[in-house]
N, C-alpha and C positions, 0 to 999 in steps of 0.2 A: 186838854188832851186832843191830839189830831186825829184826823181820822182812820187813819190806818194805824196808828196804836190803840186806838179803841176795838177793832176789828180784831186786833191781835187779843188783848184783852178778851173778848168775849170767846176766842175761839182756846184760848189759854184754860178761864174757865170750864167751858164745854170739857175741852180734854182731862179734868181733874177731875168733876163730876162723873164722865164716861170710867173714869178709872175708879174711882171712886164707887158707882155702881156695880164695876165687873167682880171689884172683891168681893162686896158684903155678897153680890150674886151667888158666887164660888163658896163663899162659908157657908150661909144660911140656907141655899138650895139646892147647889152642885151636890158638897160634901154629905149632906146626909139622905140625898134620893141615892147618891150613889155606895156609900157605906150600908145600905138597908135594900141590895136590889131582891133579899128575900121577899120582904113586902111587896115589890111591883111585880115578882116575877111569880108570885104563888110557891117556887122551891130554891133551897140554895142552890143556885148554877156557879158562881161565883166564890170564891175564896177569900175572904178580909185581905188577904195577901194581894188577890186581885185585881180587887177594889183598890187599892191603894195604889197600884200601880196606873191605875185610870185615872184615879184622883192627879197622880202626879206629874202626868200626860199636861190635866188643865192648869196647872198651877206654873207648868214649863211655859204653855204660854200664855199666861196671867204675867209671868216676869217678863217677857218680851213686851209689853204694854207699860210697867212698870219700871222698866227701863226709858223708854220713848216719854215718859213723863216724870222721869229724875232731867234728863237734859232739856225738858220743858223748863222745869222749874229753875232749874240751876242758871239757864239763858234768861231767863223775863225776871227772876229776882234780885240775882244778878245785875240786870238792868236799871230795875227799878233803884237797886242798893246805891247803886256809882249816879244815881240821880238825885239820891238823898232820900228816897221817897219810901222808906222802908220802918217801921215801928219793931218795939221788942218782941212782938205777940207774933208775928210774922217771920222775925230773924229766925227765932225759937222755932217755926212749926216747920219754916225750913229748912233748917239742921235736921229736924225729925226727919221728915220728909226723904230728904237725902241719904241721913243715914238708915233708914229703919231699911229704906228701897234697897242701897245695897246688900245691906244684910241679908234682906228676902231671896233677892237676883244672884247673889255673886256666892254667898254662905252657906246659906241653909238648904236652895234647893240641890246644888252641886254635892252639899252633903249627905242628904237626905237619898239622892241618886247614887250615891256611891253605896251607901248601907242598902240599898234595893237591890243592885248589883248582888250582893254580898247573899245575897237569899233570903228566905223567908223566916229562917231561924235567927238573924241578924236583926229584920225588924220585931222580932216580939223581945230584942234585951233589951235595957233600962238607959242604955247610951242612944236609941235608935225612938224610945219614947220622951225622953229626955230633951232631946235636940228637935222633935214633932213638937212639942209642946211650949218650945221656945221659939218656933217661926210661928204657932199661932200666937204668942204673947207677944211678937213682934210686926205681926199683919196688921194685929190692931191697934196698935200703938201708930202704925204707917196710917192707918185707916182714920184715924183720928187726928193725927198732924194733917192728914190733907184737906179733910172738912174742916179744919180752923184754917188755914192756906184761903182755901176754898170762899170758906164765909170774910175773914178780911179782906180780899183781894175785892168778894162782891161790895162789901159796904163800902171801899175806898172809890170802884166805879159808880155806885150810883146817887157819891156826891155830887 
């Protein structure tokens, strides 16, 4: 490997990890300091309506990173592919990768924003929990194709 595709390599990395941490960040810390600001704030000030609407604030730009690392992938796997240099376990997390991402970017949050629009009586129906519950069964399905991504891309560098 020369040395400016290894450079690329490492910074390919970085950038999947860095995405990679901003999700699980947004699930596991964002979303529930922010669904619960009764606890930080001592009184409801906030409305679940809200909160959801701040949630969806970060997750607007969660997809603007998640977009910038679909065209990561898609160029260096891509590359790797037409080099030969690509296994099943990889093809597969790639597909994921790609598709889970625009699902995330182009689907659910566009959709999710338009039921927002729609008011607050919109998000408490069963179409508006429904489709919330399918971009988180779809985050983490993204979240997991990209830590296999992730980990074979590292075990193929540091043969």
């Amino acid at each position: 490997m020369n040395k400016y595709f290894k450079i690329t390599t490492i910074a390919y990395l970085v950038l999947l990890g860095a995405v990679l941490g901003a999700g699980l960040f947004a699930g596991i810390v964002v979303a529930p300091v922010t669904f619960h600001t009764e606890t930080w704030l001592g009184s409801e000030v906030l409305s679940h309506y809200q909160e959801g609407l701040i949630m969806t604030e970060n997750f607007i730009r969660l997809s603007y990173l998640v977009n910038v690392v679909l065209v990561a992938v898609a160029l260096y796997e891509g590359y790797k592919y037409k080099k030969f240099e690509r296994d099943t376990i990889t093809k597969v997390a790639t597909f994921f990768v790609i598709a889970t991402g625009l699902l995330f970017s182009q689907y659910y949050i566009p959709d999710i924003l338009t039921m927002q629009m729609a008011g607050e009586a919109m998000t408490q129906s069963e179409a508006f929990i429904n489709t919330h519950k399918g971009s988180e069964i779809n985050f983490k399905i993204f979240s997991a194709a990209l830590l296999v991504l992730m980990v074979r891309n590292m075990q193929k560098a540091c043969k």
